[in-house]
C-alpha positions as CSV (number, residue, x, y, z in Angstrom):
1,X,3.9,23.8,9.2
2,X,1.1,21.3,8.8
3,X,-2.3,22.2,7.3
4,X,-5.6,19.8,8.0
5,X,-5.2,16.5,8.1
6,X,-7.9,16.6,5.6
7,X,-5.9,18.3,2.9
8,X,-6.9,16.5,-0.6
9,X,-4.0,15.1,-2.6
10,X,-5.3,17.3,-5.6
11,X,-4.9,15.9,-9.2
12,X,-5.1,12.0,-7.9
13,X,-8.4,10.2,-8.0
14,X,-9.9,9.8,-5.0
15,X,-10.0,5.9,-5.0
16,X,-6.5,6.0,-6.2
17,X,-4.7,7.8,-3.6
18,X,-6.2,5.5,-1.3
19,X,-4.3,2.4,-2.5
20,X,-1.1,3.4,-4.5
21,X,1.9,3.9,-2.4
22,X,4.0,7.3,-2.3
23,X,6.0,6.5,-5.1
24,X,3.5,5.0,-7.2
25,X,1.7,8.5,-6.8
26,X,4.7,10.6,-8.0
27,X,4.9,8.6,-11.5
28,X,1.1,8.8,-11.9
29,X,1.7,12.5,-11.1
30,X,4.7,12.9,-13.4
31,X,3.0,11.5,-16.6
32,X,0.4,13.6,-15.4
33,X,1.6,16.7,-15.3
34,X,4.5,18.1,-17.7
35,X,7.5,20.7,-16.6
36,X,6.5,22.9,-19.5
37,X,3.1,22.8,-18.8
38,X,1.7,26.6,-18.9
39,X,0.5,27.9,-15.5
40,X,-2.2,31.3,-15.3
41,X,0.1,34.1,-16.0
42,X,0.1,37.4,-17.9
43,X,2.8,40.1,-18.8
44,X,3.1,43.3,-17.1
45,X,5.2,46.2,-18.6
46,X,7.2,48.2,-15.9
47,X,9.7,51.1,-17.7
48,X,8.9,48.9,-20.8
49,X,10.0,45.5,-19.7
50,X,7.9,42.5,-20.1
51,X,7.4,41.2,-17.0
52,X,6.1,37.4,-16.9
53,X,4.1,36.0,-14.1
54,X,4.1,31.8,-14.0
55,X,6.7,30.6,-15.1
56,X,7.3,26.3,-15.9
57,X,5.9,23.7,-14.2
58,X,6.9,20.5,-12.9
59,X,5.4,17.5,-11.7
60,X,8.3,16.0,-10.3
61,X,7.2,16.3,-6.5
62,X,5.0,14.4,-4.4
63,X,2.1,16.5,-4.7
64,X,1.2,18.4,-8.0
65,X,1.1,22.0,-9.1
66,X,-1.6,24.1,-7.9
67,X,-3.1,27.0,-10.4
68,X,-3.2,29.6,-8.4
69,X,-7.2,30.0,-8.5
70,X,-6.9,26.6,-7.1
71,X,-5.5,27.7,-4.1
72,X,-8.7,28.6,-2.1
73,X,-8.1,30.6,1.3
74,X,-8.5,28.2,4.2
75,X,-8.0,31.2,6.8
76,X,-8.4,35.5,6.4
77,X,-5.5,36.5,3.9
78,X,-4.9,39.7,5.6
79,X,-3.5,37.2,8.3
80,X,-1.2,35.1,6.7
81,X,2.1,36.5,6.1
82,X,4.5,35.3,2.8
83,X,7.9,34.3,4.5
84,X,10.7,32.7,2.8
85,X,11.4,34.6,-0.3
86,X,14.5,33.6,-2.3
87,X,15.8,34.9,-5.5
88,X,17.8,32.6,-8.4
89,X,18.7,34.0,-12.0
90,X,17.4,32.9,-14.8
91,X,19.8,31.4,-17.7
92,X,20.3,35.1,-18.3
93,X,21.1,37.7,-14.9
94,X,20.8,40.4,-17.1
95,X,17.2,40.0,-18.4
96,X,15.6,37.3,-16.1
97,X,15.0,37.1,-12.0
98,X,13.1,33.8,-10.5
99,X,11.2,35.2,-7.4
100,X,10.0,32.3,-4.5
101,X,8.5,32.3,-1.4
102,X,6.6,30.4,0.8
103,X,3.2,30.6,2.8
104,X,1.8,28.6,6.1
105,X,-1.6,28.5,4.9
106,X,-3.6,28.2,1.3
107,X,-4.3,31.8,0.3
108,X,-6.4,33.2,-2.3
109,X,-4.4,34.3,-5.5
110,X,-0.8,34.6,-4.8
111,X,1.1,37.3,-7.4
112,X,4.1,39.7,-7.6
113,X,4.2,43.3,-8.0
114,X,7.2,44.9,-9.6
115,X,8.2,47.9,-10.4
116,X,11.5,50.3,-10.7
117,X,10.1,52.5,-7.3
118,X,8.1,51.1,-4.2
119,X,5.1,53.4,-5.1
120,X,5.0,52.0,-8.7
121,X,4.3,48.4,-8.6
122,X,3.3,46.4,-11.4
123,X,0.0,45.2,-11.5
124,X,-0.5,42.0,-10.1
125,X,0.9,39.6,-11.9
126,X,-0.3,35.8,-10.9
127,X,2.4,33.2,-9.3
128,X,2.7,30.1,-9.6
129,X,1.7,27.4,-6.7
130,X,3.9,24.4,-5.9
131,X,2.5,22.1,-3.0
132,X,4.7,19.5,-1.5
133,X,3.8,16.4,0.5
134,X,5.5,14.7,3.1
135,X,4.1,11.5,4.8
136,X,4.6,10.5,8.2
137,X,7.6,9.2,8.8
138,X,7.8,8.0,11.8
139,X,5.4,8.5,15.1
140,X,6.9,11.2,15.9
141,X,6.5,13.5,12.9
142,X,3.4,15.0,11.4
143,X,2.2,14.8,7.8
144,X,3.4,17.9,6.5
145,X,2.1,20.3,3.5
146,X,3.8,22.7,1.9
147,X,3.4,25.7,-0.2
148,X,5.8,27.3,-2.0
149,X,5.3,29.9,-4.9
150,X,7.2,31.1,-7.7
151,X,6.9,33.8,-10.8
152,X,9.3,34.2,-13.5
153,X,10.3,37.6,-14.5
154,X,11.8,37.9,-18.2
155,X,12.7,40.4,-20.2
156,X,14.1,42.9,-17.5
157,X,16.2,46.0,-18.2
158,X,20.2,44.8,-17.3
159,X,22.4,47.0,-14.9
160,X,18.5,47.9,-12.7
161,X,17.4,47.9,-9.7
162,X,13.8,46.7,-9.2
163,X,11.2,46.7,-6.4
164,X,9.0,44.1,-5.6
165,X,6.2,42.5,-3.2
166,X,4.4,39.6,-2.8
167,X,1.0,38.9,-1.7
168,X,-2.3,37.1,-2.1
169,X,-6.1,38.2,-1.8
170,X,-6.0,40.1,1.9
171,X,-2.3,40.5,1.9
172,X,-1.2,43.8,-0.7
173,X,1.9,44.5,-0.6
174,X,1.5,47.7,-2.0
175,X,-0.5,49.0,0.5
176,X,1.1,51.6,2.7
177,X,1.2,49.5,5.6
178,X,2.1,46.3,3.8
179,X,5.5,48.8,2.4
180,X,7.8,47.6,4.8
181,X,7.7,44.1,3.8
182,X,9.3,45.1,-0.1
183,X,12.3,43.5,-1.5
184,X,14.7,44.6,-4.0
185,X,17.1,43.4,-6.9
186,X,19.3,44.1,-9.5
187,X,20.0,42.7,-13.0
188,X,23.6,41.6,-14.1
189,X,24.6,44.8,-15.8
190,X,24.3,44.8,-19.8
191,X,29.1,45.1,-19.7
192,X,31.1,43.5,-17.8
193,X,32.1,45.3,-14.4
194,X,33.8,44.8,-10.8
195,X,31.7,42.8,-8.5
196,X,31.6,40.3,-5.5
197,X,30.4,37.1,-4.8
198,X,30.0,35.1,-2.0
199,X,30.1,31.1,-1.4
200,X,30.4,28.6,0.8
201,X,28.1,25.1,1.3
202,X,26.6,23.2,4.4
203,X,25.0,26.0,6.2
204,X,21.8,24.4,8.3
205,X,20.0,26.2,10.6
206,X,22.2,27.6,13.7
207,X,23.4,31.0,15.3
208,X,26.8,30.6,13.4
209,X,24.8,30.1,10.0
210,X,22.8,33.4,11.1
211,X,26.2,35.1,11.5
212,X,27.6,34.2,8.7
213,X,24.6,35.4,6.3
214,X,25.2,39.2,8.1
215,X,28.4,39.2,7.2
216,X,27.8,37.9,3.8
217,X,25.2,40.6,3.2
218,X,28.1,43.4,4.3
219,X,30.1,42.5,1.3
220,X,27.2,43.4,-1.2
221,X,27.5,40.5,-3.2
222,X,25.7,40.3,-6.7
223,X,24.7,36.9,-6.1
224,X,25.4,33.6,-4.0
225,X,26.7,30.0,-4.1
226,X,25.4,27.5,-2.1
227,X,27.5,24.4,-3.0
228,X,25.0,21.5,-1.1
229,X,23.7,20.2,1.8
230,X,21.7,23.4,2.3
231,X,19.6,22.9,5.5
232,X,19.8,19.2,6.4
233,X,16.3,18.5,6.8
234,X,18.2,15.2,5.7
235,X,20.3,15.0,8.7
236,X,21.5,11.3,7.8
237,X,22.6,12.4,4.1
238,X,22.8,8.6,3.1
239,X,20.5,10.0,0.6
240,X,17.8,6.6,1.4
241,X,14.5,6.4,2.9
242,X,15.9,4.9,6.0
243,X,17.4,9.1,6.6
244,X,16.2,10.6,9.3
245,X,14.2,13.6,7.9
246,X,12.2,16.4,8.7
247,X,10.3,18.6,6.3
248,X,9.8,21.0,8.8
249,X,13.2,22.4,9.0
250,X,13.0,24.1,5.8
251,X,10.3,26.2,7.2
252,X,13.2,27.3,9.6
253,X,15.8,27.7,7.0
254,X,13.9,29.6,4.5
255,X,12.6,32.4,7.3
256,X,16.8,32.2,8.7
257,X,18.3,33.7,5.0
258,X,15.5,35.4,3.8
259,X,17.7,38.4,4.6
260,X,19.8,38.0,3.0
261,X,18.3,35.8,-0.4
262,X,15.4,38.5,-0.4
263,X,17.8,40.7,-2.2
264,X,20.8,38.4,-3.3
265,X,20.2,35.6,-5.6
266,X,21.2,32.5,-3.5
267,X,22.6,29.6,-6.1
268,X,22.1,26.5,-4.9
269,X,23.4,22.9,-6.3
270,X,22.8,19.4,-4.5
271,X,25.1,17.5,-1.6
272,X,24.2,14.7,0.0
273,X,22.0,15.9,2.5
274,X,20.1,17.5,0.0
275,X,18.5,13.6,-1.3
276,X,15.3,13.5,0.2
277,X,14.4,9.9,-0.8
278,X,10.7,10.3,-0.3
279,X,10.3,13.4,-3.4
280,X,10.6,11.7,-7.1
281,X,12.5,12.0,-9.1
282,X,16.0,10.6,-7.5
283,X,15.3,12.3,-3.8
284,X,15.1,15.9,-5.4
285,X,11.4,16.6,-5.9
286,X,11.6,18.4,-2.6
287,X,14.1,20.9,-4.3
288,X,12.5,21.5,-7.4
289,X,9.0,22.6,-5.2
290,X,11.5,24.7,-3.5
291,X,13.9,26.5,-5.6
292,X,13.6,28.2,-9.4
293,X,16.9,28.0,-10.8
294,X,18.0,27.9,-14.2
295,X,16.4,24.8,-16.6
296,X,19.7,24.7,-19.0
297,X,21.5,21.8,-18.0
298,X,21.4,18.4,-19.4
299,X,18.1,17.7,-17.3
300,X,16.4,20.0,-15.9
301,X,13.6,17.6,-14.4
302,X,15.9,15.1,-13.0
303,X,18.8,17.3,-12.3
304,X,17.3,20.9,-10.6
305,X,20.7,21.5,-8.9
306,X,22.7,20.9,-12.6
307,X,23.3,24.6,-14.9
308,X,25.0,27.4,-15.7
309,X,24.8,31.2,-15.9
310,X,27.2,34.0,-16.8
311,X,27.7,37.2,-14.9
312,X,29.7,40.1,-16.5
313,X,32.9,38.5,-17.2
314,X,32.4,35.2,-15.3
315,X,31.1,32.0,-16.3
316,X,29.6,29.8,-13.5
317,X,28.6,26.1,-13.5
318,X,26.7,24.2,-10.8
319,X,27.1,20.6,-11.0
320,X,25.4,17.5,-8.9
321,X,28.4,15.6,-7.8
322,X,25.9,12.9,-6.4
323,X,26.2,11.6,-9.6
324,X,29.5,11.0,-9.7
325,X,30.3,10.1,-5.9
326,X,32.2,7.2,-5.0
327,X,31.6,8.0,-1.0
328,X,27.7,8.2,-1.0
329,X,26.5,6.4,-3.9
330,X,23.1,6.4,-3.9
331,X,22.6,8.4,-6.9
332,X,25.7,7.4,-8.8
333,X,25.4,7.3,-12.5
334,X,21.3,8.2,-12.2
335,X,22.0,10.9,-15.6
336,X,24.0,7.9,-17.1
337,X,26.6,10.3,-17.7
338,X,25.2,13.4,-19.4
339,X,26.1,15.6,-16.8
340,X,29.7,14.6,-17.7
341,X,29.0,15.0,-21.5
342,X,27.2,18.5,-20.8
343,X,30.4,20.0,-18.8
344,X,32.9,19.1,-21.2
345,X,30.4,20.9,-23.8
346,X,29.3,23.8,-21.3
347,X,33.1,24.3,-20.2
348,X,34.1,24.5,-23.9
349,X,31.6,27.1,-24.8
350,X,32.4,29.8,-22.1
351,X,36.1,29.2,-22.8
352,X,35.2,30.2,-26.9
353,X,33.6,33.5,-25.6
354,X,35.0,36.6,-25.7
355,X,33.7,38.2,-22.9
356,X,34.1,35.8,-20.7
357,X,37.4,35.7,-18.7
358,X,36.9,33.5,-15.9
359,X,35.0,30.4,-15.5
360,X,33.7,29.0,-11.5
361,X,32.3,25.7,-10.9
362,X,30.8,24.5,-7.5
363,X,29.8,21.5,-6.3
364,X,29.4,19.5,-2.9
365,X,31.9,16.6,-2.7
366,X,35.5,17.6,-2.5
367,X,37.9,17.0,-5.2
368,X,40.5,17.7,-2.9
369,X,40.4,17.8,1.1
370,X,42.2,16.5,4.3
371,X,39.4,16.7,6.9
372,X,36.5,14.2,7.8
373,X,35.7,12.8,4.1
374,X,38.8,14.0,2.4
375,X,38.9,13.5,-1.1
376,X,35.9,11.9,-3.5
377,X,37.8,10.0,-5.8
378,X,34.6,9.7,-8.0
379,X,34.6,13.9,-8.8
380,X,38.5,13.3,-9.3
381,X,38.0,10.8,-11.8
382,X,35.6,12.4,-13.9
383,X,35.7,15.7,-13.9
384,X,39.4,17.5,-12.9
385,X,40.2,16.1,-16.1
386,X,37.6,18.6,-17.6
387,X,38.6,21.3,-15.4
388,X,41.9,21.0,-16.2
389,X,41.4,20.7,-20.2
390,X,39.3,24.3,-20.3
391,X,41.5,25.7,-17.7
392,X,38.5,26.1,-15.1
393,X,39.9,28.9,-12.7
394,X,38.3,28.2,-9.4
395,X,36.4,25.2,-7.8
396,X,34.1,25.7,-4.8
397,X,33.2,22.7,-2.8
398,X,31.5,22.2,1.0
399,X,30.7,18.7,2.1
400,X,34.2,19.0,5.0
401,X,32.9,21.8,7.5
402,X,36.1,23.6,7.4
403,X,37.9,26.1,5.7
404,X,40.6,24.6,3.6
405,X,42.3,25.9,0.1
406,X,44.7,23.9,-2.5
407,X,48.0,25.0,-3.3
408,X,47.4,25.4,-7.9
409,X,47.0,21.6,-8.9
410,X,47.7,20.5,-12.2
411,X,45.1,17.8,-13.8
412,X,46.7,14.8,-13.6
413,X,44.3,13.8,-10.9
414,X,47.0,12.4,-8.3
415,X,46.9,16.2,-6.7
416,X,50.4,17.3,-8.6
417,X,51.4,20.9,-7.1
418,X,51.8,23.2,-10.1
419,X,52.6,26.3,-8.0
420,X,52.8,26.6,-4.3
421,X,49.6,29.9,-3.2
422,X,50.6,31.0,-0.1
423,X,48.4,33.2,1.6
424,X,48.5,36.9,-0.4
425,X,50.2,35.0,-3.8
426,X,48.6,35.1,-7.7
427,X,48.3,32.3,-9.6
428,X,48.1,32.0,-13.4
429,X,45.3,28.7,-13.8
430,X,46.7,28.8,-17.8
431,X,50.2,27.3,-16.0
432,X,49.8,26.7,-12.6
433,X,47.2,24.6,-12.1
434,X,43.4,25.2,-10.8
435,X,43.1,26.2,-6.6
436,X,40.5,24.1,-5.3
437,X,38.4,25.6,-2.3
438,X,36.6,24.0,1.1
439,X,34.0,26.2,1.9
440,X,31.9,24.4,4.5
441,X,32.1,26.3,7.4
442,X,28.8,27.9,6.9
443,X,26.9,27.1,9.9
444,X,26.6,23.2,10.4
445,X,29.0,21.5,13.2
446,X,32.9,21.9,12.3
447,X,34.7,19.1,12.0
448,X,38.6,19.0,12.0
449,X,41.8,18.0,10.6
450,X,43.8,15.2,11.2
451,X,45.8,14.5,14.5
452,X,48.5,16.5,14.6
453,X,47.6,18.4,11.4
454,X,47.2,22.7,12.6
455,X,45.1,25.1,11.5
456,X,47.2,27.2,9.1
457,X,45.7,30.5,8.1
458,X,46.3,34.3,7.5
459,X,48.1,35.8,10.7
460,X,48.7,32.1,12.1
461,X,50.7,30.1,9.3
462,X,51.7,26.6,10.5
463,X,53.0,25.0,7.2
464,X,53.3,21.4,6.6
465,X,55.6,19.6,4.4
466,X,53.3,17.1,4.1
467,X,49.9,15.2,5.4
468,X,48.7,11.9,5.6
469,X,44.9,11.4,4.2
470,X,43.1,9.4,2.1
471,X,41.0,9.7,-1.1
472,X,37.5,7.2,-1.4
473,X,37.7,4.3,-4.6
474,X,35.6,3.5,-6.8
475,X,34.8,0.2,-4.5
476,X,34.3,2.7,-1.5
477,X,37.7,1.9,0.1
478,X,39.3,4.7,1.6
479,X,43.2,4.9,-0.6
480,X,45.6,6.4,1.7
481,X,47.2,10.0,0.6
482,X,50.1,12.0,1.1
483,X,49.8,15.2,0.2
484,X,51.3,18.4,-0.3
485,X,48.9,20.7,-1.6
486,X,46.7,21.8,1.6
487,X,48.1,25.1,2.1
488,X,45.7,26.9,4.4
489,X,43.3,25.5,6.9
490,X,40.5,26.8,8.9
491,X,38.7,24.9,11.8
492,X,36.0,28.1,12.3
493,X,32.9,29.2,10.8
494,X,33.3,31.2,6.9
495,X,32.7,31.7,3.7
496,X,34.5,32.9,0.6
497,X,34.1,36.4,-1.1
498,X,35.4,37.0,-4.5
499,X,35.9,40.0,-5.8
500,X,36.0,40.2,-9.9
501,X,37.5,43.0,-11.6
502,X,39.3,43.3,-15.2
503,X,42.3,40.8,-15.5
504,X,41.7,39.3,-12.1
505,X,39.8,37.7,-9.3
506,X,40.6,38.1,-5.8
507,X,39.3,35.2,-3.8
508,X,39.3,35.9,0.1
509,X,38.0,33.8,3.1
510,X,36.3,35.5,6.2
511,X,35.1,34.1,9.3
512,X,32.0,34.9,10.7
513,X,33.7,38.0,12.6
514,X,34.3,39.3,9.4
515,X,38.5,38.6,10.0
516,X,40.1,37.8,6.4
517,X,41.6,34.5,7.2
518,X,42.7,33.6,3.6
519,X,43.5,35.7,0.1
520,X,44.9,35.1,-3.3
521,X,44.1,35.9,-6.6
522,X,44.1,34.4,-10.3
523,X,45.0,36.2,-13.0
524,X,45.4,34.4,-16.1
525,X,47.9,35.1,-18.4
526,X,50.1,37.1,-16.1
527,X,53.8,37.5,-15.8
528,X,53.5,38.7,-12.4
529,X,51.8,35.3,-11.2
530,X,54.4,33.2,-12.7
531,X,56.7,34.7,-10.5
């Protein structure tokens, strides 16, 4: 939604806004303002817990951080309504929860409450305020300015369930008319325990991505993966300012999974889509106004969409694979490979802990597909040699709207079938080989497979010996592929639940009906998934 066309571009000089262009305002802004720059905040105790309002700050948007004083009500609070909220872990799920949301309008101090019961909320604890820009683009789209707010919550008791609300002066969440509009979440749990997870990648905004969110939400996942191109704002994903974009559609796709990522932290990492050229740094500006999500990878400023967390038993690693594409390169080699560097280190260190058994990484570009832009030889060439050397257990990727899983494939990078999965088999990732999963049925338009090629899933099995694809070069050539690890194929809308329990992980795929269309499991080190 727009605001006044009068709207001051806060923190740049009045004479200079006039006459530096867009970019040249985002690198005045960024040696303005610092990521670690402390914002108004206090700490609350709820049950004991230290509960920190603010949070970092970055300047690496087109428009700067607001204090919250600073954001001065332009209409009555008590008639603007937060929308939007997300949740994201911290580094830590057992100790840390990064609340967002968004409002239409300026509002008057913007906090949290918190609590472990509705009617005992913290006091209010002060958010942070992150306004984002977006010019004209073209004659037929608005300026648009946005406001999105965050507080950081440390120190939390693992294994609990928490209450919270968020308001701003005229809007109390805590007020018994204002009770309805309460949120809830819980903290990884202090042991590792069963739980489920849920992933998939290019969702947008659509009755089929609406569907898929309720059916997500009826597995009670403890958190989400979002694995790119998250609401195509971007819908040219050519990641330059020539894309056709509107900053308006994340208005649309914030309200659309707020039920679900009011409750569920929803991890997101970058696709193509997700470039918005005209936010510094490197088109992702727009995501760190956005999204709060863990600030351990090998840069946080430049890379939002690049970390790792660990839940109970399971290690899980987010990577940018825009970095590393050889189909969509505008942002090849822009961390001049410390990504790489950090994964091989990251990887390393979950595999020398004891308590972690299985290790998940997600990303956008497919290491290994058949459909529309098969296989990015870029993700091949740097990183399955990784995965294969700390004996990664699953790979999530979107980018091919479709449903479509790996047979195990060992890491020679030429797609070597270690084990045949058919649908209901185990695998052992320590001999077999890593299964690589398709998950980008989420909501955007399917595409297909090749002619000829069936859909091959639970309850409908059409095997193949072989099929005939291709894999994109380093000079952007499309290499021609025949392959014989596709083992199941889906041309409907899902996503994948995993379930985690001691010794194994059993991976399933639903549609949005809710019909299991796929299931294995990975159990390392076992005799029975040799067989």
């Amino acid at each position: 939604m727009t605001t006044a066309p009068d709207t001051p571009n806060v923190g740049i000089p009045e004479h200079l806004a006039r006459r530096l262009s867009m970019p040249e305002q985002h690198e005045y802004l960024r040696k303005k303002f610092s990521r670690r720059r402390a914002l108004t905040g206090a700490a609350a105790s709820v049950g004991g817990a230290a509960l920190l309002g603010g949070g970092s700050a970055t300047g690496a948007y087109a428009a700067p951080l607001l204090p919250a004083r600073a954001a001065a009500a332009q209409v009555d609070g008590s008639l603007v309504a937060p929308f939007g909220r997300h949740l994201a872990f911290g580094a830590d799920p057992k100790t840390q929860m990064r609340i967002s949301w968004q409002v239409p309008f300026a509002v008057g101090n913007p906090y949290l409450r918190v609590g472990s019961k509705p009617w005992e909320l913290s006091r209010k604890i002060p958010a942070e305020v992150r306004a984002l820009h977006t010019p004209s683009l073209s004659k037929k789209l608005p300026e648009v300015e946005q406001l999105y707010l965050h507080a950081a919550l440390d120190n939390l008791r693992p294994g609990t369930t928490y209450y919270y609300g968020v308001g701003h002066d005229g809007f109390d969440p805590a007020d018994a008319e204002r009770l309805g509009t309460l949120g809830t979440f819980r903290t990884a749990p202090a042991a590792p325990e069963s739980f489920v997870f849920t992933a998939f990648g290019d969702q947008g905004v659509s009755y089929d991505a609406l569907a898929n969110d309720q059916v997500i939400l009826g597995q009670n996942p403890s958190f989400h993966l979002h694995a790119g191109d998250i609401c195509y704002a971007d819908s040219s994903g050519h990641g330059k300012e020539s894309d056709t974009y509107d900053a308006r559609v994340w208005d649309q796709f914030l309200a659309q999974t707020e039920t679900v990522a009011k409750s569920v932290p929803w991890m997101v990492t970058t696709g193509n889509h997700d470039m918005e050229a005209w936010y510094s740094p490197n088109g992702y500006g727009g995501q760190s106004a956005r999204w709060s999500l863990p600030d351990n990878g090998p840069d946080p400023d430049k890379a939002p969409g690049v970390y790792s967390f660990t839940y109970g038993s399971v290690g899980v690693v987010a990577l940018d694979a825009n970095d590393v594409s050889y189909e969509i390169p505008a942002n090849k080699g822009y961390l001049d490979g410390k990504q790489t560097a950090w994964l091989d280190k990251r990887l390393g260190e979950l595999r020398a802990r004891d308590d972690i058994e299985f290790v998940v990484v997600f990303f956008h570009h497919c290491a290994y597909s058949t459909s529309t832009h098969a296989s990015d030889g870029g993700v091949r060439d740097a990183w399955v040699p990784l995965f294969a050397k700390h004996q990664v257990d699953l790979v999530i990727n979107g980018h091919n709207h479709v449903y479509e899983r790996t047979d195990a494939i060992k890491g020679t990078g030429n797609g070597e079938v270690g084990k045949p999965v058919p649908v209901g088999a185990s695998t052992d990732p320590t001999r077999d080989g890593i299964v690589y999963v398709t998950a980008g049925g989420a909501g955007k338009d399917l595409y297909s497979f090749g002619p000829g090629v069936p859909d091959s899933y639970e309850g409908d099995v059409h095997d193949r010996e072989s099929i005939v694809t291709f894999h994109w070069t380093k000079s952007r050539l499309l290499d021609p592929d025949t392959v014989e690890w596709s083992r199941v194929r889906y041309t409907g809308f899902s996503f994948l639940a995993v379930e985690v329990e001691k010794g194994r992980m059993k991976v399933s795929a639903l549609a949005e009906t809710g019909e299991r269309i796929d299931h294995f499991e990975v159990k390392r080190g076992s005799p029975e998934a040799a067989q």
